[in-house]
N, C-alpha and C positions, 0 to 999 in steps of 0.2 A: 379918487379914493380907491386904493386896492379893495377887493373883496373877496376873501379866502373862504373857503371851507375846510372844518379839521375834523376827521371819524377814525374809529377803527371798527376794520372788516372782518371777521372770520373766510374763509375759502369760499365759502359757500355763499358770498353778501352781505350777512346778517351781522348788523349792526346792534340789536337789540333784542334781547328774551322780557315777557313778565316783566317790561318797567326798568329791565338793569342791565348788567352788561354779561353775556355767558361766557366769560372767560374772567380769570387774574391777572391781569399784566402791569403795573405799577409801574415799569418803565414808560408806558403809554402817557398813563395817566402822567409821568411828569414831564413828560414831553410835551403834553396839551399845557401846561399848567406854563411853562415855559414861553410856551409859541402863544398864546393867550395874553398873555400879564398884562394891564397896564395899556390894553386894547376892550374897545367892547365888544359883548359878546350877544348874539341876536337868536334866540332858541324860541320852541314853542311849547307850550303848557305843560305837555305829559313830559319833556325832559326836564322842566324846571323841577317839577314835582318829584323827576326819580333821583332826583340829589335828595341825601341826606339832611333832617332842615338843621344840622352843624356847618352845614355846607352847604345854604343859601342866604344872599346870594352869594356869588363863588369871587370870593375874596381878590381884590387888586384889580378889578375892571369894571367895567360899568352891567350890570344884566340888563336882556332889555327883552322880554317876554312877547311872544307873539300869541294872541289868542280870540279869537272868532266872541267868547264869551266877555260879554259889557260889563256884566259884575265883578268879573275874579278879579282876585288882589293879589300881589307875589312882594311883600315887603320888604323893603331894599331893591326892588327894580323895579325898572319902567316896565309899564304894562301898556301895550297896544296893539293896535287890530288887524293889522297887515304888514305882510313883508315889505310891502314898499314904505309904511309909517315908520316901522322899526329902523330901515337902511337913512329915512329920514333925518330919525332921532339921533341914528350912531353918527353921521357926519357932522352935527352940529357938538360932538364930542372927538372928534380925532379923525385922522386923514387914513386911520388902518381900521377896520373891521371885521370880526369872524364869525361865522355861522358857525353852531355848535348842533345843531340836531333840533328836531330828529326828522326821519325819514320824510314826512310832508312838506317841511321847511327846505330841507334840501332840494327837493326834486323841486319845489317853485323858485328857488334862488340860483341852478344849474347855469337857468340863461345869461345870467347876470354874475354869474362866477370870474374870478381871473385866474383864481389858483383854486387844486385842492392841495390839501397835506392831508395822506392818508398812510395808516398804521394796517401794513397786509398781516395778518396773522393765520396762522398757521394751521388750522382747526377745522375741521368738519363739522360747525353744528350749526344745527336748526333755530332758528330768531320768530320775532312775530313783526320784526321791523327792517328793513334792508335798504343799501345804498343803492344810490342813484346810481343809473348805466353809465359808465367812461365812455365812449365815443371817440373814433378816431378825431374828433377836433382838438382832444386832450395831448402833450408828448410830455414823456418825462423831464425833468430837469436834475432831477437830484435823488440820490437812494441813500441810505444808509442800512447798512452798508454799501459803499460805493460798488463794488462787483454784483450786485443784484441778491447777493446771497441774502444770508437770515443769519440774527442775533439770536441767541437763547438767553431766556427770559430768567432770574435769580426760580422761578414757580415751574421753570421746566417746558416753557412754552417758547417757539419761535414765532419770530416776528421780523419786520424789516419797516424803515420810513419810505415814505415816497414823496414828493414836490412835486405836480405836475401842472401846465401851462395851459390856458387857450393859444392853439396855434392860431 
């Protein structure tokens, strides 16, 4: 079973401000929503909760919440207690899985990563949440745009995709 992770980065790491995202990029967002569908999706508490609740759970996949806490309930997803429960649960639904955030989730699911797919963006700002370190064991496979360069965003922001491998 592949095991992807999908984020977007600012320049600076930061994947996350205050619970949301410190940027506009809606080309991202359907790029996730694309490379997502129709797979489950394995996140932990404080990002289930920074969706909107018109957008939970997040429509055409399975959620499947990761959370230390016995009581919480996230309706419409599976709720359980460890990364390993959750990658558990998602094989027993489909032979493709994604890590969706956030920062805690990732950095314990890095070892056990196959791919990331990451959205670089173009931005200097400051988060209160940030991606896990790439490591030369990572190469790229794929950019978009293919020359390495960068898209601009319809909001006036550059960005670029990336696919990259455990070598």
């Amino acid at each position: 079973m592949p095991i992807r992770a999908i984020w977007a980065q600012a320049s600076t790491g930061a994947i996350g401000a205050q619970g949301g995202m410190p940027w506009d990029l809606p080309e991202d967002l359907a790029f996730f929503k694309r490379a997502t569908s129709g797979c489950p999706v394995l996140m932990g508490r404080r990002t289930w909760q920074s969706f909107p609740e018109r957008f939970r759970p997040l429509p055409d996949r399975p959620n499947i919440v990761i959370t230390r806490d016995e009581g919480f309930e996230a309706p419409g997803a599976q709720v359980v207690h460890s990364l390993d429960d959750a990658l558990e649960e998602a094989a027993k639904l489909d032979d493709e899985v994604w890590v969706i955030g956030g920062a805690e989730i990732y950095r314990q699911a890095m070892p056990l990563l196959d791919e990331l797919w990451v959205t670089r963006i173009d931005l200097d700002v400051d988060g209160d949440a940030y991606a896990p370190e790439i490591d030369d064991s990572w190469h790229l496979v794929r950019s978009d745009p293919a020359d390495g360069g960068w898209h601009t965003s319809r909001t006036g922001t550059r960005y670029r995709f990336e696919v990259l491998r455990r070598s």
